[in-house]
N, C-alpha and C positions, 0 to 999 in steps of 0.2 A: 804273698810278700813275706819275706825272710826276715826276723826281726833280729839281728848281730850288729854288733860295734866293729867298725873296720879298720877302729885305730890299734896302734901295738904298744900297749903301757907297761914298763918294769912295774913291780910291788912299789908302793909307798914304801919310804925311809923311816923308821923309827920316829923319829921326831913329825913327821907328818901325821901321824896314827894317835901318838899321845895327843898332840895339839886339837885332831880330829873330836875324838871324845870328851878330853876336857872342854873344849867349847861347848860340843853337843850335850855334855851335864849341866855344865853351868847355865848354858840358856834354859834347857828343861825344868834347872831347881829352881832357877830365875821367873819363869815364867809361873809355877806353880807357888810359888810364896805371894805374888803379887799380890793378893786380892787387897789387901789391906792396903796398898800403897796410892789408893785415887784419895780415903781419909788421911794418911800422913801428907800427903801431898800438899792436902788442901789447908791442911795444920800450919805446914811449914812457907807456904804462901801467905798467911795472916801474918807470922810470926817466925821469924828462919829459925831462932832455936827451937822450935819446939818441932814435932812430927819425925824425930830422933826414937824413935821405938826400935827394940832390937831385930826385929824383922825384915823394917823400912829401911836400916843400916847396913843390913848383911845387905839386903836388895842391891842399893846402891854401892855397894864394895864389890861387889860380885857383879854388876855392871862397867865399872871402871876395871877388873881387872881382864872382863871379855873383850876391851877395849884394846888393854896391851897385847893378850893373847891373839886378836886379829891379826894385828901390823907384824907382830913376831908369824905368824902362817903365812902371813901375804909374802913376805919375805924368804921364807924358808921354802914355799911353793918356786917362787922366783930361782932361786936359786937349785931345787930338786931337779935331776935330770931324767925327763921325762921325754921320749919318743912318742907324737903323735901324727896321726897322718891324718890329714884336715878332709873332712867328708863334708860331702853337700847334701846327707841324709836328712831327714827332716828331723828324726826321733835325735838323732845325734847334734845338730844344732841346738831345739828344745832343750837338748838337759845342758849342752854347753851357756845357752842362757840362763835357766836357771840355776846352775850353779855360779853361772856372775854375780845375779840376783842375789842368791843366798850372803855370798863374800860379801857385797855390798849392804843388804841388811844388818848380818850378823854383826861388822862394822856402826852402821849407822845408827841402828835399834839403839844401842846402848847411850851410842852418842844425843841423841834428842833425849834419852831422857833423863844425860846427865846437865845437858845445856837448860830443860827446864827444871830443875833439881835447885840447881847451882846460881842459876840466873833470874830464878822466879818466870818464866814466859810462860803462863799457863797454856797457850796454843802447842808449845811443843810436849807437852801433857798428852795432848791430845791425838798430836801424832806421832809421839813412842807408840802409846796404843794403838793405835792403827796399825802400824809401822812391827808392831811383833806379831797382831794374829795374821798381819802376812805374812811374815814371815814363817808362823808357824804350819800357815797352810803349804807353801813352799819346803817346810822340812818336812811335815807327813809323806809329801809328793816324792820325795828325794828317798825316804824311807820305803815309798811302797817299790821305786825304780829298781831301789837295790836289791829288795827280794826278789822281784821279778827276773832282775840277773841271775839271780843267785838259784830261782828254784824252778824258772820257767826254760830264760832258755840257757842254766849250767854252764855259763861264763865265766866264773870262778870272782866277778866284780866285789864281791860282798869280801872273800874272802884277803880281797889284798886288802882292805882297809882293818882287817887282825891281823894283817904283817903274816897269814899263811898261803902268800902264791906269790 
């Protein structure tokens, strides 16, 4: 069995590439500052001014602004012109879901937990949490796909996402 992609994709557009990484940082800084934000959380659920630490504020600024940064890709995806030809491959469905998956995390993650932030619901607490180490197992997944393009079988996928193919 032959493992290729059958569809015919131009290069990502500039702005597709920036948006790509910017997101892909901000979730990664995002995710690695967190530790402390289960104690602010729990602070600013007794008390909403308080659990305001410089940490717990970047967190939550840097989650509302992957927020905006979503809807601006979902849009600019929409609108990029992109040729694909729709395969009934398995591997190629697969990454076609989870790249819905990811969209829709990447989206949503932020959104629970600014809705428990904001709103006090300590449940949606619980499923931000949830809700990003899927996500993050889904980006490692996404992560290994591309190398595998990129270094198994020399598809050059890796490289339109640095704007060089």
């Amino acid at each position: 069995m032959k493992f290729s992609m059958r569809h015919k994709e131009q290069s990502y557009n500039t702005a597709q590439i920036v948006l790509h990484w910017t997101i892909a940082a901000l979730i990664v800084f995002n995710y690695f500052i967190s530790d402390e934000m289960g104690r602010a959380f729990r602070q600013h659920l007794e008390d909403s001014n308080n659990g305001y630490s410089f940490t717990a504020s970047i967190h939550v600024y840097v989650g509302l602004a992957i927020i905006a940064l979503v809807v601006v890709r979902v849009i600019v995806r929409f609108m990029s012109k992109k040729t694909k030809i729709v395969s009934k491959h398995l591997f190629e469905r697969a990454a076609h879901i989870i790249h819905e998956c990811l969209y829709l995390l990447m989206f949503l993650v932020p959104v629970f937990g600014a809705t428990a932030w904001y709103f006090g619901i300590h449940f949606m607490g619980d499923v931000h949490e949830i809700a990003i180490n899927t996500m993050m197992s889904l980006v490692l997944l996404h992560a290994f796909a591309a190398l595998f393009h990129q270094y198994i079988l020399k598809d050059g996928t890796l490289l339109k996402m640095f704007g060089q193919k």
